[in-house]
N, C-alpha and C positions, 0 to 999 in steps of 0.2 A: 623641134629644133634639131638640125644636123649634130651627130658626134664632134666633128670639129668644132664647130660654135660651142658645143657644152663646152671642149677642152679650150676655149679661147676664152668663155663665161668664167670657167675657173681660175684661168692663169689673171684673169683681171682683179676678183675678187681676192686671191693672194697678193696682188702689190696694194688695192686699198683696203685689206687689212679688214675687209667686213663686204657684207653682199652689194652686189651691183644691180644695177639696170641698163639694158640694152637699148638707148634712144636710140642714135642711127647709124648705117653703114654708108662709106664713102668708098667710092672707088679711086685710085691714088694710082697716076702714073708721074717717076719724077725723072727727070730728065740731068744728065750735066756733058756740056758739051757736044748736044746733038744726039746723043746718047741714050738710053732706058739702061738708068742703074737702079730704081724700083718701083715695082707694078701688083695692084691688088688690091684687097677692101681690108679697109680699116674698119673696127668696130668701136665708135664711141660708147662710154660706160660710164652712169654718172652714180657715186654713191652719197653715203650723206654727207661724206668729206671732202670727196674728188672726183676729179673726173679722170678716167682712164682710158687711152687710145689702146689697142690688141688687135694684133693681127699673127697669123700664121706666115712663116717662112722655112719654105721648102729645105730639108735636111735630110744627112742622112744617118740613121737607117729612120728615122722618125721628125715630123715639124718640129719645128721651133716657134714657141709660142713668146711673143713679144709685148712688152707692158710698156707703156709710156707714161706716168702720171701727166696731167697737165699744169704746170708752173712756169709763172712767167711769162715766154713769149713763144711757150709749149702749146698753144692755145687753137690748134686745129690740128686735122690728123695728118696732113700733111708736115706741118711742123714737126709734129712726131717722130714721121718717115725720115724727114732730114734729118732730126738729131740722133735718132740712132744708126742711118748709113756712114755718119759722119764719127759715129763711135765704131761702127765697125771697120772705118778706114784704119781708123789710129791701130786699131791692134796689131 
């Protein structure tokens, strides 16, 4: 397993709060207005409680590793994508 996948394996396992498993990666490109506001592979991660989207985003001086649990209508990785470009609008 790449470095990064470890540090995305681990940032998963910190939001559900016990070890995961890496069922599958999705590549995610999300559009608004004709636009690419984001692109990349999501990592689905299912524990014995939850299931958690993680992906890396480009930072500096180091990524930015991103957790999504799945809740609700949180229920694909692209869901994910959108609820957190849409939390990072609001900032």
């Amino acid at each position: 397993m790449s470095e990064l996948l470890d540090k995305i394996e681990r940032a998963a396992e910190r939001t559900a709060g016990m070890g995961v498993i890496r069922q599958e990666t999705s590549p995610i490109v999300e559009t608004f207005n004709g636009a690419v506001v984001g692109e990349g592979i999501v990592h689905t991660f299912w524990s014995r409680d939850d299931t958690v989207y993680a992906w890396a985003v480009e930072a500096d001086p180091e990524p930015q590793y991103v957790t999504v649990l799945a809740k609700g209508k949180i229920n694909s990785p692209l869901a994910a994508v959108r609820v957190w470009l849409v939390s990072q609008a609001r900032k």
